[in-house]
C-alpha positions as CSV (number, residue, x, y, z in Angstrom):
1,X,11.1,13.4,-62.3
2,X,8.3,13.3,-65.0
3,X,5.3,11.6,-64.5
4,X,6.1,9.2,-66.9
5,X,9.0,7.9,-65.3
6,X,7.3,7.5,-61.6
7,X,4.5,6.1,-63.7
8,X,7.2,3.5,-64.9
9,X,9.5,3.3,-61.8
10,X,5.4,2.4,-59.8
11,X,4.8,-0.1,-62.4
12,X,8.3,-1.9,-61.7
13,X,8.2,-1.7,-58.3
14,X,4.8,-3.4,-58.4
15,X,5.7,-6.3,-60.6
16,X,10.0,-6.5,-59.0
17,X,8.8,-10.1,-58.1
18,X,8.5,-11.5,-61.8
19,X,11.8,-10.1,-63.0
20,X,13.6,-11.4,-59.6
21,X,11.8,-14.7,-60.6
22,X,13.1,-15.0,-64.3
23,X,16.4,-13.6,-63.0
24,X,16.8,-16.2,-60.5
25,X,15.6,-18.9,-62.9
26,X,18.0,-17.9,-65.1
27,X,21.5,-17.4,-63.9
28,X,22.6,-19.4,-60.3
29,X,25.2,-16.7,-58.9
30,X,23.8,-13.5,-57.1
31,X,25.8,-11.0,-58.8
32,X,24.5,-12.5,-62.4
33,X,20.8,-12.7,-61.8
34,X,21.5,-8.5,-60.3
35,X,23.4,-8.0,-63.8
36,X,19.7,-9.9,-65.2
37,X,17.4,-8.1,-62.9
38,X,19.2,-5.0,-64.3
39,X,19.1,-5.7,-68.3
40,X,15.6,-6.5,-67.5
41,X,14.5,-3.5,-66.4
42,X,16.8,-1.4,-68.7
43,X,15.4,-3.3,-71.4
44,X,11.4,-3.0,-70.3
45,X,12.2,1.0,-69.9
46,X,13.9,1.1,-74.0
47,X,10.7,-0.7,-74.5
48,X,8.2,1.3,-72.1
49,X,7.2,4.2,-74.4
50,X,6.0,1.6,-77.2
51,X,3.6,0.0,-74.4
52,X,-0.1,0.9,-75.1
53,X,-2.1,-1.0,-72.6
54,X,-3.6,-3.4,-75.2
55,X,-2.6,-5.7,-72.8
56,X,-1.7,-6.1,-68.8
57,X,1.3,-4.6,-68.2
58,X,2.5,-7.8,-66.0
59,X,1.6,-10.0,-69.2
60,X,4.0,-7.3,-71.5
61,X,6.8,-7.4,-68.8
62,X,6.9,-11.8,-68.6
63,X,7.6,-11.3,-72.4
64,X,10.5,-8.8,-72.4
65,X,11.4,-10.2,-69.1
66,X,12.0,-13.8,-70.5
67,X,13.1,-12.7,-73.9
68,X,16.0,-10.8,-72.2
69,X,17.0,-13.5,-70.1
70,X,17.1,-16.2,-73.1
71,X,19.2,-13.6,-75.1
72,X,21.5,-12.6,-72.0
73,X,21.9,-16.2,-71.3
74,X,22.9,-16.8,-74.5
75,X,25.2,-13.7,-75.0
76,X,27.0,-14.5,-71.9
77,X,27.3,-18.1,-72.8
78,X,27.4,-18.7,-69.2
79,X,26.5,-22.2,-67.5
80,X,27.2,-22.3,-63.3
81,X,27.8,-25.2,-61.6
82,X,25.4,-26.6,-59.2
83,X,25.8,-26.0,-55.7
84,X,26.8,-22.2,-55.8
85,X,23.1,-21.1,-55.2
86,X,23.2,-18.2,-52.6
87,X,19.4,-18.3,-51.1
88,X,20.7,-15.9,-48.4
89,X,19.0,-13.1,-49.9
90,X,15.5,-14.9,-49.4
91,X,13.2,-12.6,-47.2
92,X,12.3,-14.9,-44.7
93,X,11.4,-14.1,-41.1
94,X,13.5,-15.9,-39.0
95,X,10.2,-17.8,-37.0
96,X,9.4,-18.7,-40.1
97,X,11.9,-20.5,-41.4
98,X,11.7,-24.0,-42.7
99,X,14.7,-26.0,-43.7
100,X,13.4,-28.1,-45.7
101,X,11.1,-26.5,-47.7
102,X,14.5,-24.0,-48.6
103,X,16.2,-27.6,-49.1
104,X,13.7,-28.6,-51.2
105,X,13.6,-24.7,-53.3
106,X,17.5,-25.1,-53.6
107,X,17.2,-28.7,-55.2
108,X,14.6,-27.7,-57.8
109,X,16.3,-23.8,-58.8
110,X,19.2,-26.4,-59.3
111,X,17.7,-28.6,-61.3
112,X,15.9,-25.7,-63.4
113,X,19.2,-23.9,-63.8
114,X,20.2,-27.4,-65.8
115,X,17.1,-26.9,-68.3
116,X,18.2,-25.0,-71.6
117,X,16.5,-21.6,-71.8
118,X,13.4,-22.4,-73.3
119,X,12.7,-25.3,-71.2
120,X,13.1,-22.9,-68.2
121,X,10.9,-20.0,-70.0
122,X,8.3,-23.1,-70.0
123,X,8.9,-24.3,-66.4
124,X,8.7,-20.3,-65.3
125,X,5.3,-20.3,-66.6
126,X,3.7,-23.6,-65.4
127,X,5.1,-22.4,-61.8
128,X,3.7,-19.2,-62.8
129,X,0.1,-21.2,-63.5
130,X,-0.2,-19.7,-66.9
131,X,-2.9,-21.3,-68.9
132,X,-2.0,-22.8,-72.4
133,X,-3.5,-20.4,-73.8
134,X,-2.1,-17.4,-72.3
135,X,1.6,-19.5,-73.1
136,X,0.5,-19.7,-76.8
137,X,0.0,-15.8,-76.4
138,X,3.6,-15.3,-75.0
139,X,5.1,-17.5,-77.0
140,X,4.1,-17.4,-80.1
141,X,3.1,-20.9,-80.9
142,X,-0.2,-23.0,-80.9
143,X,-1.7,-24.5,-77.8
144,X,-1.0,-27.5,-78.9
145,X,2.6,-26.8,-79.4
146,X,2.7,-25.6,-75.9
147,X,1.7,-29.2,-74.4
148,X,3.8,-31.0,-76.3
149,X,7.2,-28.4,-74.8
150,X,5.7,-28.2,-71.4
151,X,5.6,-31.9,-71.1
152,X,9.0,-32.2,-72.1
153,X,10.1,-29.6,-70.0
154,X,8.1,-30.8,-67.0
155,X,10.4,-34.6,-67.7
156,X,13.1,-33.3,-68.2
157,X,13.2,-31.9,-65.0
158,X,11.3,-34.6,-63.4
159,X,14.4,-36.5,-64.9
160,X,16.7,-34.1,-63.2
161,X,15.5,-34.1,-59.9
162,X,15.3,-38.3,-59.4
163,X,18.9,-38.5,-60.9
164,X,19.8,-36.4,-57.6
């Protein structure tokens, strides 16, 4: 193996966590968001040699990342049903498990997997705490674009959630 594939297989296994997150975001059934989590990373390594460093390499991966879900989610033209979430894959030590906080993580990945894929690519970064700015960046629009969709994101799955 070349150094510049462990240098790339490092970098993923350091930053696994944000493409499980848009992955899981994105698609509801456990074998889809592994199909995801797989595109992603094919996609970031077609991508990887064009990477510079002009930026953090976690910031580069949330745009390919979410760009590959939207298109993925698109191309598959696939919409789940509610209630199929398989959270037994969460690594949770059994002592410290909590019902209802996993009650209350099911309910909201449900209501997110509702969202249309830019509304989710908005949610994903307010959970993320991205700043407006840093959105803007991403995004490619104004800041002041961004408030206006990250409010209406933010209702609509306010909206979601109290119709449950």
């Amino acid at each position: 193996m070349s150094s510049f594939e462990q240098e790339f297989l490092d970098k993923i296994e350091k930053h696994k966590g944000i493409i499980f997150k848009i992955s899981k975001m994105y698609m509801d059934e456990k074998d889809d968001r592994d199909d995801l989590f797989q595109e992603i990373t094919f996609q970031v390594w077609k991508a990887y040699p064009k990477f510079k460093g002009e930026s953090e390499f976690s910031t580069w991966l949330y745009r390919i990342a979410l760009n590959t879900a939207i298109i993925f989610f698109k191309a598959e033209k696939r919409r789940s049903f509610i209630g199929n979430e398989d959270f037994t894959n969460l690594n949770i030590v059994e002592d410290e498990y909590n019902h209802e906080r996993e009650e209350k993580f099911a309910k909201m990945y449900g209501a997110i997997h509702q969202l249309n894929p830019i509304d989710k690519a908005f949610i994903f970064y307010y959970l993320e705490n991205f700043s407006g700015r840093e959105i803007a960046e991403q995004m490619g629009i104004s800041e002041g674009n961004v408030r206006v969709k990250m409010n209406r994101a933010k209702n609509k799955l306010k909206d979601i959630l109290n119709s449950k």
